[in-house]
C-alpha positions in Angstrom: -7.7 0.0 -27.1 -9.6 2.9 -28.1 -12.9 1.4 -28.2 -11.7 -0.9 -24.9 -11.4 2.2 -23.2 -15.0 2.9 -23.3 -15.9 0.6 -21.2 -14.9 1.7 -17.7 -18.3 2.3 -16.4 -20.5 0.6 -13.7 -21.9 -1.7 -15.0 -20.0 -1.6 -18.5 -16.5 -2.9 -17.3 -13.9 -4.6 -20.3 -10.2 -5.5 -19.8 -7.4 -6.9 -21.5 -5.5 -9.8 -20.5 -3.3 -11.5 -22.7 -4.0 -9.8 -25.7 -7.7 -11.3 -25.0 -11.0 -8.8 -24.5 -13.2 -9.9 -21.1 -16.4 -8.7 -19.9 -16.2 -8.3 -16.8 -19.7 -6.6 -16.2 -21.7 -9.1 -14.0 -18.5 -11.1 -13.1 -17.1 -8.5 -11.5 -19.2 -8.6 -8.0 -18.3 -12.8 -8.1 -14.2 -11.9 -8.2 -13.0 -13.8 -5.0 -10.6 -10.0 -4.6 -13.7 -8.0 -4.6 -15.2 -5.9 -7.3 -13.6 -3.0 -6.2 -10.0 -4.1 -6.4 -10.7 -5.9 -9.9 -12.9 -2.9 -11.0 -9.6 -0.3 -10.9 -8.3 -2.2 -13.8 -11.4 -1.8 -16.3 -10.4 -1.0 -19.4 -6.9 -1.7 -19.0 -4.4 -3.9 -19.9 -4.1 -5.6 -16.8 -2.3 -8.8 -18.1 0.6 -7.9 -15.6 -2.0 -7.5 -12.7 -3.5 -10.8 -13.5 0.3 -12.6 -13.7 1.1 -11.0 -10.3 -2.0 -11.4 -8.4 -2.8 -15.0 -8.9 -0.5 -17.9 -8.3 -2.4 -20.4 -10.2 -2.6 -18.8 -13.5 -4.3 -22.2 -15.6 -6.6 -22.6 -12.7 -8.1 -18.6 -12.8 -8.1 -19.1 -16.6 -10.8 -21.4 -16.4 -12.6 -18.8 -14.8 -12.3 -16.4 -18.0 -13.3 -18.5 -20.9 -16.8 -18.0 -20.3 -16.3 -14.0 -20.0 -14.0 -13.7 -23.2 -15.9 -11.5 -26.3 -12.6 -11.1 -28.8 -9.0 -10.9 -29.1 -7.3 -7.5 -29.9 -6.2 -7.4 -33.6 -2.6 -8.1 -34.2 -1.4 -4.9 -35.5 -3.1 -3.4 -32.5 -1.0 -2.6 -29.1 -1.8 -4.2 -26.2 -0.9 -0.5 -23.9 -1.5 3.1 -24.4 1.8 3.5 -25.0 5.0 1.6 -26.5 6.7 -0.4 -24.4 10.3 -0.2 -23.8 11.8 -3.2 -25.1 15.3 -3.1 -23.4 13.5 -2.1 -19.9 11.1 -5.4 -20.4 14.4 -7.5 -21.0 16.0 -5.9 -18.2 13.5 -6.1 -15.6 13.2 -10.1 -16.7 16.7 -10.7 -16.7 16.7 -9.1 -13.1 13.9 -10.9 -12.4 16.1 -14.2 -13.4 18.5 -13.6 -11.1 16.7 -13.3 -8.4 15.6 -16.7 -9.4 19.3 -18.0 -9.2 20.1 -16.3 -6.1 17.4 -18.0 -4.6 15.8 -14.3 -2.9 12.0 -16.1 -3.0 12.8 -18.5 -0.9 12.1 -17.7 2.8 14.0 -18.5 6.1 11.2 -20.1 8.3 13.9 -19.4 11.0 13.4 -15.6 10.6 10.0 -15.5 10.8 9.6 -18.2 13.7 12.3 -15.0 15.4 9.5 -12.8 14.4 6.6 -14.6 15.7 8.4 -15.8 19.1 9.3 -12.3 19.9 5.8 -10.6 19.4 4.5 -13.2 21.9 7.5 -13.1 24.5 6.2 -9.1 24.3 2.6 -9.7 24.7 4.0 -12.0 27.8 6.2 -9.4 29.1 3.4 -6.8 29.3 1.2 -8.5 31.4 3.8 -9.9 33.4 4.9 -6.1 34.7 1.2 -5.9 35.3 0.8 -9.3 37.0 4.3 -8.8 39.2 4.4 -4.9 39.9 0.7 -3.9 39.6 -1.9 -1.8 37.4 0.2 1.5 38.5 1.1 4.2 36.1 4.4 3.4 35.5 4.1 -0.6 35.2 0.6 0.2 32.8 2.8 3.2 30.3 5.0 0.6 30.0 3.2 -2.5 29.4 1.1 0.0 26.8 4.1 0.4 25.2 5.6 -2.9 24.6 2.2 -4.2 23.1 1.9 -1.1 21.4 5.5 -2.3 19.9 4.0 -6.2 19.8 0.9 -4.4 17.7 2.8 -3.0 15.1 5.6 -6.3 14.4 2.5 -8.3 14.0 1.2 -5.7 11.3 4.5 -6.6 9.6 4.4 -10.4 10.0 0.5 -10.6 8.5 1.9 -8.0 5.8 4.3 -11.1 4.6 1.6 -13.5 4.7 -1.0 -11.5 3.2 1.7 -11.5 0.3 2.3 -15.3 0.5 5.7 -14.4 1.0 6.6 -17.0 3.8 5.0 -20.8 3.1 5.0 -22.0 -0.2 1.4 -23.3 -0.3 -1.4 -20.0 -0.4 -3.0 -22.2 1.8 -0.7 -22.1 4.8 0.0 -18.0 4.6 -4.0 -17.2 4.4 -4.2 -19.7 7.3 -1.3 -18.2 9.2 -2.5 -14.6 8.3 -6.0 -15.2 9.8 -4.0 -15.7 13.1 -2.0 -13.0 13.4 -4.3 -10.4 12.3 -7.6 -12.7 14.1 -6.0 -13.6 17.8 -2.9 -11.4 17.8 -4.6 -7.9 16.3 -7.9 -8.3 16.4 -8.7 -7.3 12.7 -10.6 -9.3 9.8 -7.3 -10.9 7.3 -10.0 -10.5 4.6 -10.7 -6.6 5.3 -6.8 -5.6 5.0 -6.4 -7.7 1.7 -9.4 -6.0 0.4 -7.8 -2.6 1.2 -3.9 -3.3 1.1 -4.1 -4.8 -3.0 -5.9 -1.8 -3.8 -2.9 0.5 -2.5 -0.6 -2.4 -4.6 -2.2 -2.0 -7.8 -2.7 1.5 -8.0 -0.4 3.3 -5.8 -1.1 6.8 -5.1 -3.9 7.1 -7.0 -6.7 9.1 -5.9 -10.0 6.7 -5.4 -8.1 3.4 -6.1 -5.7 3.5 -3.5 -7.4 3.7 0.0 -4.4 4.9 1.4 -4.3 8.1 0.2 -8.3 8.7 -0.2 -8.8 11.0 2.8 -10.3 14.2 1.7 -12.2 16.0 2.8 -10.2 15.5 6.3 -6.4 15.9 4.2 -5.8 17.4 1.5 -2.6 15.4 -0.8 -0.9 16.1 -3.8 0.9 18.8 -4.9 2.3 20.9 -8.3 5.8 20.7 -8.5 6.3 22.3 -11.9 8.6 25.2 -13.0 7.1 28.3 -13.4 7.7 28.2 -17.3 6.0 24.8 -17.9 2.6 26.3 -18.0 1.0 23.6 -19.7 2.5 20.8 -17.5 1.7 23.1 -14.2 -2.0 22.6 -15.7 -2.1 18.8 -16.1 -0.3 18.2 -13.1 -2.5 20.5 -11.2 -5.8 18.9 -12.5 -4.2 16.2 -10.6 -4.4 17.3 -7.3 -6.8 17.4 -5.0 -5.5 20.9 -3.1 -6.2 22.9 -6.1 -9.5 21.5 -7.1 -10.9 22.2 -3.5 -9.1 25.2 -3.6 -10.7 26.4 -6.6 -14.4 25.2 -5.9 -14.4 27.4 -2.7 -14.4 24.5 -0.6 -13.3 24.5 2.7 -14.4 21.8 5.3 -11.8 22.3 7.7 -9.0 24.8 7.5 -6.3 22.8 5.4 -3.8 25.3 5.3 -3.5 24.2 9.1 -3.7 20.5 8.3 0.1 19.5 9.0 -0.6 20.9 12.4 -4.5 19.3 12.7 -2.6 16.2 11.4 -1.0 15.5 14.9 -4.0 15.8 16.6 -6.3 13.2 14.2 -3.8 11.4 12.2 -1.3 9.6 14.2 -3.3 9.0 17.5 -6.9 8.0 16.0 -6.4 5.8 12.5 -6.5 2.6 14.0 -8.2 3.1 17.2 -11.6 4.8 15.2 -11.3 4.6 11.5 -9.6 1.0 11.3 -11.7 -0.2 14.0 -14.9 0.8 12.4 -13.9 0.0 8.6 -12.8 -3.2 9.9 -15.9 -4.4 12.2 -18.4 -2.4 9.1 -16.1 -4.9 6.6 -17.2 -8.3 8.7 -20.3 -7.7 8.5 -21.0 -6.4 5.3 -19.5 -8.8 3.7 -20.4 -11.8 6.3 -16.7 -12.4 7.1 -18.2 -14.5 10.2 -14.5 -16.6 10.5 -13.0 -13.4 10.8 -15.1 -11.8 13.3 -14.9 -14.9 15.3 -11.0 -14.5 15.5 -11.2 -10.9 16.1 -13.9 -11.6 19.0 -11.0 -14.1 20.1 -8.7 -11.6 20.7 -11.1 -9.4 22.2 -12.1 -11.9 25.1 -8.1 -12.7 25.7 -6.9 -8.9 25.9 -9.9 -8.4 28.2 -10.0 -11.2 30.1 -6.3 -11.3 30.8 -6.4 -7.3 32.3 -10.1 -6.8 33.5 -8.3 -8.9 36.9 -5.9 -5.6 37.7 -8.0 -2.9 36.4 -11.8 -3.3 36.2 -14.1 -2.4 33.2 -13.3 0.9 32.8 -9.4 1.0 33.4 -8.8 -2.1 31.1 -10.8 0.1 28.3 -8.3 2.9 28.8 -5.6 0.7 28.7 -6.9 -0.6 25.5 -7.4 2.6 24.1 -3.8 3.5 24.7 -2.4 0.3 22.8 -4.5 2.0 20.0 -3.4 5.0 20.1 0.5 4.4 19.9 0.2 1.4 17.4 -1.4 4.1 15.5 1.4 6.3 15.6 3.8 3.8 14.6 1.2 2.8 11.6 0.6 6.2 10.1 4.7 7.6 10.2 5.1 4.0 9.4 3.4 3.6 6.2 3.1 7.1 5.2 7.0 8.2 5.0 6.9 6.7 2.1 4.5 7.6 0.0 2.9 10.8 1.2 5.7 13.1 0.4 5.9 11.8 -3.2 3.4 12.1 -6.3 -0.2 12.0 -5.8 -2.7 11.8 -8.6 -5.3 10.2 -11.0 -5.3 7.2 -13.0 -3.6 7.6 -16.2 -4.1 4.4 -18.1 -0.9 3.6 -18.8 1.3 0.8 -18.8 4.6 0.8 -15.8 7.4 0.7 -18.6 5.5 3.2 -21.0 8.4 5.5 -22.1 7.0 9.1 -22.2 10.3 10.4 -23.8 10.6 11.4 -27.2 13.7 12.8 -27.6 15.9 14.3 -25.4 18.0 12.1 -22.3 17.9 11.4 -18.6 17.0 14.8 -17.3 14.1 14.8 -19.7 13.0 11.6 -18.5 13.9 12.5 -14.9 11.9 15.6 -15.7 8.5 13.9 -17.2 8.4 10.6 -14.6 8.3 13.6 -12.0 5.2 14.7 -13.5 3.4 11.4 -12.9 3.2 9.8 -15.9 1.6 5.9 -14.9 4.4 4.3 -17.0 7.1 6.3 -13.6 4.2 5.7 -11.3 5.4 3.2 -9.2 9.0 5.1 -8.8 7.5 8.2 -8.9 4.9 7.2 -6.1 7.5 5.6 -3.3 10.9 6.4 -2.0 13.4 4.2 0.3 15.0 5.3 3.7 17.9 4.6 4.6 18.4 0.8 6.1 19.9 -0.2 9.6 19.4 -3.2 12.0 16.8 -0.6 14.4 15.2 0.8 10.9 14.9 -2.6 9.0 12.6 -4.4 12.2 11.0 -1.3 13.3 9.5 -0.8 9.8 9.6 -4.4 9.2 11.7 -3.6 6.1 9.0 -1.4 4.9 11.9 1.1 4.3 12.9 -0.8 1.0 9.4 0.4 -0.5 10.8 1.0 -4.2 11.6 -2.8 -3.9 8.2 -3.8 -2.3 6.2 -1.6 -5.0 8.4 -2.9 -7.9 7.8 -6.7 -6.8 4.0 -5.3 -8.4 4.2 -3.5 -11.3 7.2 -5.0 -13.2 6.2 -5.9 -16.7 6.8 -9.4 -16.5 5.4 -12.7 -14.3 7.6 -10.9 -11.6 8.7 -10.5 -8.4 5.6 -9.6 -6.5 5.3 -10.5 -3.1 6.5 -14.1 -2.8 10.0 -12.3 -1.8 11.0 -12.3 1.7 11.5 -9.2 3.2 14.3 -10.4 4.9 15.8 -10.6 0.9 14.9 -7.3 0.2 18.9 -5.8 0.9 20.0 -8.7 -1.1 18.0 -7.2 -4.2 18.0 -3.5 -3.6 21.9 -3.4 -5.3 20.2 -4.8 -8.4 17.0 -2.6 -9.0 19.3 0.6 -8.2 22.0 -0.5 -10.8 18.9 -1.2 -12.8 17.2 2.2 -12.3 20.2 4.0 -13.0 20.8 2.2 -16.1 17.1 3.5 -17.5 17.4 6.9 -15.6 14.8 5.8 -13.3 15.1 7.7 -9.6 16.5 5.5 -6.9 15.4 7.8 -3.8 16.5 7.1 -0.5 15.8 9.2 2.6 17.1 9.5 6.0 15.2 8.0 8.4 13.8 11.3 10.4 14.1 12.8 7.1 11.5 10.5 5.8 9.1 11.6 8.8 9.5 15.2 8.8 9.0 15.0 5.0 5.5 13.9 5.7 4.3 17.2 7.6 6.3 18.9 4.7 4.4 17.6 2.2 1.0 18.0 4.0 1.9 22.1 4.5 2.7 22.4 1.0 -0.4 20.7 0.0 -2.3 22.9 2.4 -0.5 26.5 1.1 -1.9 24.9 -2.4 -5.4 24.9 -1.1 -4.7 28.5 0.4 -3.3 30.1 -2.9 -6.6 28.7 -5.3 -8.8 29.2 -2.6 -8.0 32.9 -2.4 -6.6 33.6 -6.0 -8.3 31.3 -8.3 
């Protein structure tokens, strides 16, 4: 792997699947994921990305024999570090019974629920608009309940962009290109280019577009005892607050960022940055089929509401959608993952033990420090589930379960569970966590959201304290 590891270069990309060495160099800009997504794996091991990204394993395989140059030598480890054997068997064994409880296979009622009720919504809005007029009260309430219809079909394409409804791929891309095309407005093709990035490498600075926003926010933090001098400095290295911090640089005042944050963060994502990643994505990359169904839903929002308001009321009717589905995006998506461990890649495999001696409050201890092999864990958190929480979120609330479907060192769990199965499993990755000494965080809901603009001060009084100090 040593000589592997070399090659993580433009233009100079190898990887290891299956104990077999690819070149990946040329190939790379052909991969039907993007080269970008493929690209975060180079010289790694990625044999359990390859399992858990492609259905059809003898089918991409075909693809591979022409890029193969060797085979790793048999005394030669496959990861950077050892593996934990009883962890492997574990996470296969649960993964078995999830098998027997049948938990991957999907109730087509429950998502028919889904769909039906985001379109009885987008009814209902223009409805009040139709029966009580463009007035301020009928048009903040209408803006609402598509702002509400906006954010459930964000859920339902989030289940088919993971295959996780119909059993063909086929069906899901299909069905995905609809709800995000006619219902949202967005390319299916640009969020799967961005969303498996944030899947395979969680958290991690300039792999995971999610939580790539510098220079606007600052995230990551040390979270070190004073003592551990030597940890405080790797972990630190780590973090973007410090290193800005320490290179004098100061684009905007990011000690004030958790309070900037309400003014740019929640109300603008998807109204300017989405909108414009999204429409630069199309046509970049020539997704015409996509822009065709975003242009769809385009001439129906307008042509249904242009009748009550005119040109110019229908655009700031539009904007506000925007503006509260972004809300419920960012708190969304973010209470999860924000407040937890940010960092760089470590090249290192998810059941990598880091613990040499010692017991659980060593290896509590150490996966706090972001070691890869605790990344996943160490990256997300739950919050706590209830019949308004579970559909608001659209069960995005059982995160460790999401991010574990992943990263687990086996075929896997991945995506092809139903969220709707995701209480039925959660008993069994906790029991399985606490077995290993993994933490099994779950949050109060509100906790969850305040723990965002925590995290973003503490990140900020980082930047502060190297920026002054260092």
């Amino acid at each position: 792997m040593c000589q592997i590891r070399a090659h993580d270069q433009p233009g100079d990309k190898w990887l290891v699947i299956e104990r077999r060495v690819y070149d990946i160099s040329r190939w790379a800009q052909r991969h039907p994921g993007g080269s970008r997504l493929i690209g975060h794996h180079g010289a790694e091991d990625a044999t359990d990305a390859f399992r858990a990204f492609h259905q059809d394993l003898n089918f991409v395989r075909k693809f591979l024999q022409p890029l193969l140059i060797g085979e790793l030598a048999p005394e030669e480890p496959s990861q950077d570090g050892p593996l934990n054997a009883q962890l492997v068997e574990d996470f296969r064994a649960l993964h078995q019974a999830a098998e027997d409880m049948k938990l991957f296979d999907a109730s087509l009622t429950f998502f028919a629920f889904l769909l039906g009720h985001i379109l009885a919504m987008e009814v209902l809005a223009w409805l009040l608009i139709y029966l009580l007029g463009p007035g301020w009260v009928p048009s903040a309430l209408a803006a609402f309940i598509l702002a509400i219809s906006q954010a459930q079909s964000w859920c339902l394409q989030h289940d088919l962009g993971h295959a996780s409804i119909f059993k063909k791929s086929r069906w899901n891309h299909v069905a995905q290109k609809f709800v995000m095309g006619q219902l949202k407005g967005f390319s299916a093709h640009w969020w799967n280019f961005r969303h498996f990035q944030h899947h395979a490498k969680p958290n991690i600075f300039h792999k995971d577009p999610d939580v790539t926003v510098a220079p606007v926010f600052l995230l990551g933090e040390s979270s070190v005892e004073e003592e551990e001098v030597a940890w405080r400095a790797a972990v630190s290295s780590h973090c973007l607050s410090p290193q800005y911090g320490k290179k004098k640089r100061r684009y905007l005042p990011y000690n004030q960022q958790h309070l900037y944050f309400f003014l740019i963060g929640p109300p603008l994502l998807t109204l300017v940055n989405f909108e414009v990643e999204n429409l630069a994505y199309m046509l970049v990359c020539m997704q015409w089929a996509d822009l065709l169904w975003a242009a769809s839903f385009y001439a129906r929002f307008f042509l249904s509401y242009l009748p009550f308001y005119g040109v110019p009321g229908v655009l700031l009717f539009f904007v506000a959608v925007r503006v509260l589905e972004s809300h419920w995006f960012v708190w969304i998506t973010q209470m999860n993952h924000i407040p937890k461990e940010i960092g760089h890649e470590k090249h290192r495999d998810w059941a990598s033990s880091q613990v040499e001696d010692g017991g659980v409050r060593d290896l509590q201890r150490l996966s706090h420090l972001c070691p890869a092999g605790f990344r996943q864990l160490a990256a997300t958190c739950n919050v706590e589930p209830s019949l308004f929480t579970n559909w608001f979120s659209g069960h995005l609330n059982f995160q460790i379960e999401h991010q574990c479907q992943h990263t687990l060192p086996t075929p896997s769990l991945f995506p092809r569970m139903p969220r709707h199965n995701y209480s039925r499993v959660a008993p069994l990755v906790k029991s399985l966590c606490a077995k290993h000494g993994l933490s099994y965080e779950v949050k109060p809901f509100l906790t969850a959201l305040v723990d965002i603009v925590r995290s973003l001060k503490k990140s900020g009084d980082i930047w502060l304290d190297a920026y002054l100090h260092q």
